[in-house]
N, CA, C and O atoms as a GROMACS GRO file, in nm:
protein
  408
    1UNK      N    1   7.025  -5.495  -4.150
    1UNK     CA    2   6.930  -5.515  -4.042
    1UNK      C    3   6.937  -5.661  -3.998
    1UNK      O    4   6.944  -5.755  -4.077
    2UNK      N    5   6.935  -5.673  -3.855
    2UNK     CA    6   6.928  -5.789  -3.816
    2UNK      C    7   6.798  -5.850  -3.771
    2UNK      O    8   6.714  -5.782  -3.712
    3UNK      N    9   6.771  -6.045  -3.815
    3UNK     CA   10   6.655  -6.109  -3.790
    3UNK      C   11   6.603  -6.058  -3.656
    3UNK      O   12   6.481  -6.048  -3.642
    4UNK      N   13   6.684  -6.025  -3.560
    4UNK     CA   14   6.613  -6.000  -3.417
    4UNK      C   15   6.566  -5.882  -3.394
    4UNK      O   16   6.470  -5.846  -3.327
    5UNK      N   17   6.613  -5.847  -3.432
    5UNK     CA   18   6.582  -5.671  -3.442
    5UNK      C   19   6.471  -5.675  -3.537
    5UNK      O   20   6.363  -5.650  -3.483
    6UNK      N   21   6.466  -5.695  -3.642
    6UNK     CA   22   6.289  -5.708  -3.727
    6UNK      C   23   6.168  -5.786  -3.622
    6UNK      O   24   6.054  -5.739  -3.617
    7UNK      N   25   6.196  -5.871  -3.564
    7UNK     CA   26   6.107  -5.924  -3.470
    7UNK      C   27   6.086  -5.877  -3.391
    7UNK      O   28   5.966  -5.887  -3.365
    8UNK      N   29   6.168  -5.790  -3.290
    8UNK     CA   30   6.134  -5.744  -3.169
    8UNK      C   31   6.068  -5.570  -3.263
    8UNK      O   32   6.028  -5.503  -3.168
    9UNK      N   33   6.055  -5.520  -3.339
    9UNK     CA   34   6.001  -5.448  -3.404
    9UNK      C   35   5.822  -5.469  -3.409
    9UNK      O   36   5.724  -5.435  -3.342
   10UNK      N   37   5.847  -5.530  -3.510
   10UNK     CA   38   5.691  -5.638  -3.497
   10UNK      C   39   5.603  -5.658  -3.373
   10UNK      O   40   5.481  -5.648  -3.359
   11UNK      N   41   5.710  -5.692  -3.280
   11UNK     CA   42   5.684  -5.781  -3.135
   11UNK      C   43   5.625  -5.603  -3.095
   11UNK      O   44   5.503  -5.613  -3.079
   12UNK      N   45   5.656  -5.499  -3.081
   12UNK     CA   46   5.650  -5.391  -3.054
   12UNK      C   47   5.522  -5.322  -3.157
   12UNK      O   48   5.482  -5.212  -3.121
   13UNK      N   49   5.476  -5.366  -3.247
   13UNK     CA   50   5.404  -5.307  -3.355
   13UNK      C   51   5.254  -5.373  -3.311
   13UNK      O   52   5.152  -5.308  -3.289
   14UNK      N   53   5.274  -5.553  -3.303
   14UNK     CA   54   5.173  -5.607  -3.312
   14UNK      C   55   5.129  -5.550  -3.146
   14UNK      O   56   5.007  -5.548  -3.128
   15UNK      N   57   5.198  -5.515  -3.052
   15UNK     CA   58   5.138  -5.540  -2.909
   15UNK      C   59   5.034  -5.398  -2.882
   15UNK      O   60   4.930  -5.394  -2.817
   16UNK      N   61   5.113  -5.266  -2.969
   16UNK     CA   62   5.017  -5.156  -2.966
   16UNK      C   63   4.898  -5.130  -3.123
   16UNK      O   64   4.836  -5.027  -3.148
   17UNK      N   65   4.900  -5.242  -3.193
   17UNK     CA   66   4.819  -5.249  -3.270
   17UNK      C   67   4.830  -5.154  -3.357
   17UNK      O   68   4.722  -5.098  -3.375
   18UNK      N   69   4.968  -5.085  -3.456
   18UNK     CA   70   5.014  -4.971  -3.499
   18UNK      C   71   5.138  -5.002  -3.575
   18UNK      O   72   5.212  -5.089  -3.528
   19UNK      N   73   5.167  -4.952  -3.672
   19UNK     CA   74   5.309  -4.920  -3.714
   19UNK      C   75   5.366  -4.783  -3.721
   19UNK      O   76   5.468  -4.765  -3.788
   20UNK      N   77   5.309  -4.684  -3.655
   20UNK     CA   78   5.392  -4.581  -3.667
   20UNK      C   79   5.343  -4.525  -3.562
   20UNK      O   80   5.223  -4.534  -3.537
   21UNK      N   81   5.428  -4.458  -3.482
   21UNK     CA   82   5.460  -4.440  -3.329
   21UNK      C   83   5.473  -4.287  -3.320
   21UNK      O   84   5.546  -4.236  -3.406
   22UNK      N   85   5.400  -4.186  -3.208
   22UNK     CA   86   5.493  -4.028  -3.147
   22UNK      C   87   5.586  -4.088  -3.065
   22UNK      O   88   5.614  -4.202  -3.027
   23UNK      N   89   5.633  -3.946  -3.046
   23UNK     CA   90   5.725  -3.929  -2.877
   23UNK      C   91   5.618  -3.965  -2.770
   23UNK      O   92   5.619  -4.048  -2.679
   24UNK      N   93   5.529  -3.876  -2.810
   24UNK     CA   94   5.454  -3.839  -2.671
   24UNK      C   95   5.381  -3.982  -2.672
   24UNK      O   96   5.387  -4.027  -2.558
   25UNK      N   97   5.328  -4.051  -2.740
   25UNK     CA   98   5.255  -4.179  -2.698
   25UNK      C   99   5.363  -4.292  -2.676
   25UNK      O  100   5.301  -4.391  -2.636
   26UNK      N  101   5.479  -4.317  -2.685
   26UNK     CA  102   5.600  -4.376  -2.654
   26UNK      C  103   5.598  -4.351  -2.498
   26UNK      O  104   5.583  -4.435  -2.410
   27UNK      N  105   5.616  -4.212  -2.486
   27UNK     CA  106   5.634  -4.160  -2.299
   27UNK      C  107   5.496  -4.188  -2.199
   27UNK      O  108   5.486  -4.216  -2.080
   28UNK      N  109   5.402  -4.168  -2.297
   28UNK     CA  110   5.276  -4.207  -2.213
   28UNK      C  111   5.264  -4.327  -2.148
   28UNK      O  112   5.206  -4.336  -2.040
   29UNK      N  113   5.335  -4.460  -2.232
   29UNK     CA  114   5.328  -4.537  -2.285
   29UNK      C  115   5.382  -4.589  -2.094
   29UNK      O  116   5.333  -4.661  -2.007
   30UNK      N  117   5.536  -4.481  -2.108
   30UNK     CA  118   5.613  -4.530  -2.028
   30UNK      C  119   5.600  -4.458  -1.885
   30UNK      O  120   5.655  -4.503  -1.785
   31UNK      N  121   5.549  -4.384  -1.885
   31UNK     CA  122   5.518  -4.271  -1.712
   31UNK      C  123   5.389  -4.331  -1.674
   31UNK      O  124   5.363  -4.319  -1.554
   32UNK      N  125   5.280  -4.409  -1.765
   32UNK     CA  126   5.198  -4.502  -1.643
   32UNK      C  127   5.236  -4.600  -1.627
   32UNK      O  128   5.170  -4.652  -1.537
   33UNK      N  129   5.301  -4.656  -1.660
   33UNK     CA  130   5.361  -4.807  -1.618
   33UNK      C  131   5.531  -4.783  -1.553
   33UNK      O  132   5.618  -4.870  -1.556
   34UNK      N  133   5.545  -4.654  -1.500
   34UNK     CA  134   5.689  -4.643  -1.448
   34UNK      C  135   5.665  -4.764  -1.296
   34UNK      O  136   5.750  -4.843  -1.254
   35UNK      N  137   5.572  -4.749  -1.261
   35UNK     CA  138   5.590  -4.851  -1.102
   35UNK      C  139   5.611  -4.998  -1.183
   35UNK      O  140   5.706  -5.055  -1.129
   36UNK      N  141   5.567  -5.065  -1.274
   36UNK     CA  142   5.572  -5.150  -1.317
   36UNK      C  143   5.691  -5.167  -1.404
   36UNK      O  144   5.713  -5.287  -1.414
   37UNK      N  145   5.784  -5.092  -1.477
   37UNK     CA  146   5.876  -5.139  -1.578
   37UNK      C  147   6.006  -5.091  -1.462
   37UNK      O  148   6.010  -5.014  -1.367
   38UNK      N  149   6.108  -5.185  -1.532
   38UNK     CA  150   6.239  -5.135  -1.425
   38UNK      C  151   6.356  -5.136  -1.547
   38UNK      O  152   6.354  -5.187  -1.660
   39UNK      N  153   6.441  -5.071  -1.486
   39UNK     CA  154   6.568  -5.057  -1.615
   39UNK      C  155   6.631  -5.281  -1.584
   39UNK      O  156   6.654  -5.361  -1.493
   40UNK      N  157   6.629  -5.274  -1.691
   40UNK     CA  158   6.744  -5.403  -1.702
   40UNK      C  159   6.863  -5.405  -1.709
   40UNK      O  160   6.926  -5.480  -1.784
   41UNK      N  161   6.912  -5.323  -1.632
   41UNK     CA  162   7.101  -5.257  -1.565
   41UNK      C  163   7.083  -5.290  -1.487
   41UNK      O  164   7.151  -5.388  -1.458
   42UNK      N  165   6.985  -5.248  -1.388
   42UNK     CA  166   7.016  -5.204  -1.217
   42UNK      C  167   6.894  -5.261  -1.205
   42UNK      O  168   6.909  -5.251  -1.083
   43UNK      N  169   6.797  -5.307  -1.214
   43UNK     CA  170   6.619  -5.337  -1.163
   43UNK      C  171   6.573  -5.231  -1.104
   43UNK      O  172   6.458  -5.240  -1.060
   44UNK      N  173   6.620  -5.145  -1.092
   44UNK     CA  174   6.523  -5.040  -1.060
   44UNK      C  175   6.373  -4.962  -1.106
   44UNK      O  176   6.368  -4.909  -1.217
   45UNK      N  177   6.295  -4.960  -1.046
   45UNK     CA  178   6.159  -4.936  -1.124
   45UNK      C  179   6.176  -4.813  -1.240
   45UNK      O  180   6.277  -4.786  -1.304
   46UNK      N  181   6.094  -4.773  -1.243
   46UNK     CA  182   6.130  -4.645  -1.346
   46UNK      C  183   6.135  -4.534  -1.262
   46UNK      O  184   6.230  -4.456  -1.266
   47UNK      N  185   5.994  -4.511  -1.148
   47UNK     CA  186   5.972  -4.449  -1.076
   47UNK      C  187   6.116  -4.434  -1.039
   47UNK      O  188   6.189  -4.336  -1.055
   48UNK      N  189   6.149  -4.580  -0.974
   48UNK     CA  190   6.269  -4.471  -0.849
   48UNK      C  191   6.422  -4.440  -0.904
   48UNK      O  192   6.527  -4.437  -0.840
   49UNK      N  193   6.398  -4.418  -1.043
   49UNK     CA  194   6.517  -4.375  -1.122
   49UNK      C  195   6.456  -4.253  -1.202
   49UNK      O  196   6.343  -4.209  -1.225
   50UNK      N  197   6.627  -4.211  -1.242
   50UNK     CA  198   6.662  -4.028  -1.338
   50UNK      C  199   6.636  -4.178  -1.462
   50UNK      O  200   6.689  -4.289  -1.452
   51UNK      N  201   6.537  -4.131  -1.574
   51UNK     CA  202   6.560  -4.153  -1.681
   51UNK      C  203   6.521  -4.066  -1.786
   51UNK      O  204   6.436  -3.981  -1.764
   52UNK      N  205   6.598  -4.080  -1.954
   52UNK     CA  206   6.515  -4.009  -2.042
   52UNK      C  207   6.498  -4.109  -2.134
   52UNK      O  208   6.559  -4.214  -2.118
   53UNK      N  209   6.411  -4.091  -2.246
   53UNK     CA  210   6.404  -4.167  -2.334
   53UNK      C  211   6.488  -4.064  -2.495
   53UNK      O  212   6.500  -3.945  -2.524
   54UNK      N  213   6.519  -4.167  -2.545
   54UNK     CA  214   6.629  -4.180  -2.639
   54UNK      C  215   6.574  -4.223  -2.792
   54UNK      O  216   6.466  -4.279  -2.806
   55UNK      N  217   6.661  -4.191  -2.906
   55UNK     CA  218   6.707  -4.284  -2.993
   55UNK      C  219   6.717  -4.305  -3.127
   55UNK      O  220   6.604  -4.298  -3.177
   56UNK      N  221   6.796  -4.327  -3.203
   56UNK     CA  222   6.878  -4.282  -3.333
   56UNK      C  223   6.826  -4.373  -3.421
   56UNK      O  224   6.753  -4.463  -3.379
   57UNK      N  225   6.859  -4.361  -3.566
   57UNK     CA  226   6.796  -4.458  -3.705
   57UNK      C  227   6.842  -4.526  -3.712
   57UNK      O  228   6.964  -4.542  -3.703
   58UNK      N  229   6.741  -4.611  -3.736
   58UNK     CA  230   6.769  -4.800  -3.728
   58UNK      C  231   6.659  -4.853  -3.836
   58UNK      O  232   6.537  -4.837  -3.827
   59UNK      N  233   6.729  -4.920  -3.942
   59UNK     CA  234   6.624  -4.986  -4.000
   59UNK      C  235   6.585  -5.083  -3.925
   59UNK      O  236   6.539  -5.164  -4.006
   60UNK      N  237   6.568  -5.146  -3.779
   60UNK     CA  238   6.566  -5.197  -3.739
   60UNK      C  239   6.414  -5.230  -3.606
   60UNK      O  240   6.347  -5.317  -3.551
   61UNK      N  241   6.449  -5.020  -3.626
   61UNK     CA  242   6.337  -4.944  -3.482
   61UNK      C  243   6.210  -4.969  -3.510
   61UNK      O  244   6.172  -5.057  -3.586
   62UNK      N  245   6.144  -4.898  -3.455
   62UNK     CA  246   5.992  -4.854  -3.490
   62UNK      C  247   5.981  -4.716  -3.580
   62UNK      O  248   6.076  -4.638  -3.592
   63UNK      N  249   5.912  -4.705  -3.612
   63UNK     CA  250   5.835  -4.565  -3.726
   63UNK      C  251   5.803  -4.464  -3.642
   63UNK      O  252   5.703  -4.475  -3.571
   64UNK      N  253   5.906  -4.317  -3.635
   64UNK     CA  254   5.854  -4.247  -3.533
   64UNK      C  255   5.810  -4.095  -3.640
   64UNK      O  256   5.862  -4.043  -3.738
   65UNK      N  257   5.697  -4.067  -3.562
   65UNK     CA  258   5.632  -3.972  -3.698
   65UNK      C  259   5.674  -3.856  -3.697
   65UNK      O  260   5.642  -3.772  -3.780
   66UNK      N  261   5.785  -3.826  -3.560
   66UNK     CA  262   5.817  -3.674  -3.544
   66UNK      C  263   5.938  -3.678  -3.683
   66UNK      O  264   5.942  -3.576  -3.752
   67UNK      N  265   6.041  -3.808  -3.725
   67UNK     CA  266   6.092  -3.808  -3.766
   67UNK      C  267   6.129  -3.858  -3.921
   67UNK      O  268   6.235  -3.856  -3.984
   68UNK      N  269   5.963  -3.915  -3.963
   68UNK     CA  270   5.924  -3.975  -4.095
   68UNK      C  271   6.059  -4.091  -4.077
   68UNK      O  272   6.134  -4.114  -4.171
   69UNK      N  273   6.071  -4.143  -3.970
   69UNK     CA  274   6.177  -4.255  -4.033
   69UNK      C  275   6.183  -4.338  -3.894
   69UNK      O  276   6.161  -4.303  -3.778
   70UNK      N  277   6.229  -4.484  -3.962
   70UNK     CA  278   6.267  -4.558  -3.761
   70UNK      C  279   6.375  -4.562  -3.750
   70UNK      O  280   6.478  -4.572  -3.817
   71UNK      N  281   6.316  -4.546  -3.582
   71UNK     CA  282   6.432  -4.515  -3.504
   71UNK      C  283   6.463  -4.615  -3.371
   71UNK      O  284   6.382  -4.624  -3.279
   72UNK      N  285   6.555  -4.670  -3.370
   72UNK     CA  286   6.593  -4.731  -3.240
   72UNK      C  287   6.549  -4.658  -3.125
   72UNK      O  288   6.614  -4.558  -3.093
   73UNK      N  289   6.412  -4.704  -3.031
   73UNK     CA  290   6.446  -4.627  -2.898
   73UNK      C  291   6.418  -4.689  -2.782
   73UNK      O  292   6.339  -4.779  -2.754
   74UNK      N  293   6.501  -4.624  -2.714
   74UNK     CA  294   6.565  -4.690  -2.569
   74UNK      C  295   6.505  -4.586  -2.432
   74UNK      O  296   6.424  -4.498  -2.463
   75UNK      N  297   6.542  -4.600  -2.302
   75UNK     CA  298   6.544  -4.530  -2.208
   75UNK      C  299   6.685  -4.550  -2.164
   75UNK      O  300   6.739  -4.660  -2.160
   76UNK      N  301   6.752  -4.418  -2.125
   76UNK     CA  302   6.894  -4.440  -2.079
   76UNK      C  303   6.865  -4.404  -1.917
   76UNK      O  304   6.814  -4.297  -1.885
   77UNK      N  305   6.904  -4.510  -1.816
   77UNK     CA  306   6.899  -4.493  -1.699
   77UNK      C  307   7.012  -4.399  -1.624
   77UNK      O  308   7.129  -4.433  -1.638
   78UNK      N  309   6.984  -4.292  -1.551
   78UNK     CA  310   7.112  -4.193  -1.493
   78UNK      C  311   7.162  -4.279  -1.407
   78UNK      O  312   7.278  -4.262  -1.370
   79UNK      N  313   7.074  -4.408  -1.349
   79UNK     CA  314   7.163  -4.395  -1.222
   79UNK      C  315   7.289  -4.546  -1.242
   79UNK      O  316   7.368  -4.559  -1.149
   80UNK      N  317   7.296  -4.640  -1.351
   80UNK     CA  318   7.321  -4.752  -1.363
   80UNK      C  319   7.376  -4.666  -1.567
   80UNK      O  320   7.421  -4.751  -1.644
   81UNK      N  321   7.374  -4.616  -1.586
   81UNK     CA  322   7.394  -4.596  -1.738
   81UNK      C  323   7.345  -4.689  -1.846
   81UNK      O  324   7.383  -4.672  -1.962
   82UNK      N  325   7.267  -4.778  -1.816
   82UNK     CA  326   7.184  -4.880  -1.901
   82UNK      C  327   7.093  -4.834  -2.017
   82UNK      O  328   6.988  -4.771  -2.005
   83UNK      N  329   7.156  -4.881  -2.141
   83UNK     CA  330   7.033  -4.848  -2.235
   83UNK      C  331   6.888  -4.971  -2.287
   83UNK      O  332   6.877  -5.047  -2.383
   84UNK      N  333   6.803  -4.942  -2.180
   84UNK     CA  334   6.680  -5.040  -2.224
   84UNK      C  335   6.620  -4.992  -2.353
   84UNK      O  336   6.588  -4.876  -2.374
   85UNK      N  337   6.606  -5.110  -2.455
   85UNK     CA  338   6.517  -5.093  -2.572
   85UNK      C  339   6.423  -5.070  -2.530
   85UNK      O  340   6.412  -5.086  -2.409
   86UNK      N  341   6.337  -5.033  -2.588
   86UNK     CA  342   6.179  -5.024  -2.560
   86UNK      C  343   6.120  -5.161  -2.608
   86UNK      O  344   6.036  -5.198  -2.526
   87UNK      N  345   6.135  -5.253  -2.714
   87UNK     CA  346   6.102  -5.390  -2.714
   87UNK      C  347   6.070  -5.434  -2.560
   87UNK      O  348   5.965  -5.469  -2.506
   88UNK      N  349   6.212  -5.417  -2.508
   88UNK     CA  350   6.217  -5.511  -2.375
   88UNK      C  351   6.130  -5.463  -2.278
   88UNK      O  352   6.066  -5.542  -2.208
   89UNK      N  353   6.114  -5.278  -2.257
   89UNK     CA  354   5.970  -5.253  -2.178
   89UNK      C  355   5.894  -5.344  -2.145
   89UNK      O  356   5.878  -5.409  -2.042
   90UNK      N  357   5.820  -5.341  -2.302
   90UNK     CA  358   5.714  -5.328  -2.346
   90UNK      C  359   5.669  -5.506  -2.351
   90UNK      O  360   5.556  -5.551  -2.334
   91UNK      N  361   5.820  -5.601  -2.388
   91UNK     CA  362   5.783  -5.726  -2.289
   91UNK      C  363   5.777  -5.742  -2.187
   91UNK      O  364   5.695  -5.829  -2.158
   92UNK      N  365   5.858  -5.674  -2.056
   92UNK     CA  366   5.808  -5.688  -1.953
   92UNK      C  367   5.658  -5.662  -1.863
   92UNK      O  368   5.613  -5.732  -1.772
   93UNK      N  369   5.596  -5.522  -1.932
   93UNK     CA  370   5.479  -5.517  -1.937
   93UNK      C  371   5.384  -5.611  -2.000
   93UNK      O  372   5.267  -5.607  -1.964
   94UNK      N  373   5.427  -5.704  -2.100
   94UNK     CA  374   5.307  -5.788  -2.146
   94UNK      C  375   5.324  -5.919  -2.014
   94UNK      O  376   5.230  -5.970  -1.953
   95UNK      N  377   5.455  -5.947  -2.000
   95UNK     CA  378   5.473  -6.061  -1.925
   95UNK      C  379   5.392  -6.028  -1.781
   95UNK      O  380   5.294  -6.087  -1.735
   96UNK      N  381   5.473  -5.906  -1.724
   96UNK     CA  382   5.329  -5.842  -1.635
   96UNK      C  383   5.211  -5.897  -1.591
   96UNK      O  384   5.175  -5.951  -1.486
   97UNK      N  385   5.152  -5.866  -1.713
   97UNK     CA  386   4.986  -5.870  -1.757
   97UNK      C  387   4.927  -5.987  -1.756
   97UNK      O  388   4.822  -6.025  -1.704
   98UNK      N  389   5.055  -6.071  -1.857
   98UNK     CA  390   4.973  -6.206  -1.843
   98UNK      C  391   4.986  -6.299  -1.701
   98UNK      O  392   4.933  -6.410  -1.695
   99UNK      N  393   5.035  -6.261  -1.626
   99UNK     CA  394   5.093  -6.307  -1.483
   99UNK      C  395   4.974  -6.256  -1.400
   99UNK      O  396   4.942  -6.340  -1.316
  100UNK      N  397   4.899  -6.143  -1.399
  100UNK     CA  398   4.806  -6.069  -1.346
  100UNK      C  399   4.676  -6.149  -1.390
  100UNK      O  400   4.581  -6.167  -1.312
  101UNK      N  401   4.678  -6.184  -1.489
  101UNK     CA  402   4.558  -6.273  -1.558
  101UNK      C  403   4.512  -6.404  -1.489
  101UNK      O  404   4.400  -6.447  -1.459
  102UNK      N  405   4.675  -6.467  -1.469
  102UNK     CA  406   4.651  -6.630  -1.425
  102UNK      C  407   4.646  -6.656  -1.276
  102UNK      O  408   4.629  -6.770  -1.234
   0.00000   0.00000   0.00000
């Protein structure tokens, strides 16, 4: 496992106040904030892209409970083939926020 990958874990743990994660609150997570998050391939919002969400074992991922184990997960964009972590979402949504604040 790599130092960055344990952090952006964390970075992902501490922001939803949780260590162990569904599918379905992952996707929730990501279909209200589709106008706001964009793939980091192409910038495209979420909205105006084909995406699914993704993603395989990683001692590295988050704790997903469908699977008692973590898992690396991403959104794979159809239209640019880009695989966004969900870390990176989920910073762009904080960066977002705090921009909305000031």
């Amino acid at each position: 496992m790599r130092w960055s990958d344990c952090m952006n874990t964390k970075f992902v743990e501490e922001f939803f106040g949780k260590r162990e994660f569904s599918r379905d609150e992952i996707l929730k997570f990501l279909t209200e904030n589709n106008e706001k998050l964009k793939c980091v391939g192409c910038g495209r919002s979420l909205i105006d892209t084909i995406w699914y969400l993704d993603h395989y074992p990683h001692d590295g991922g988050i704790y997903l409970k469908e699977y008692g184990r973590r898992m690396w997960v991403y959104i794979h964009c159809e239209k640019c083939g880009y695989e966004t972590a969900l870390w990176k979402l989920v910073r762009q949504y904080e960066v977002l926020e705090t921009r909305k604040r000031m």
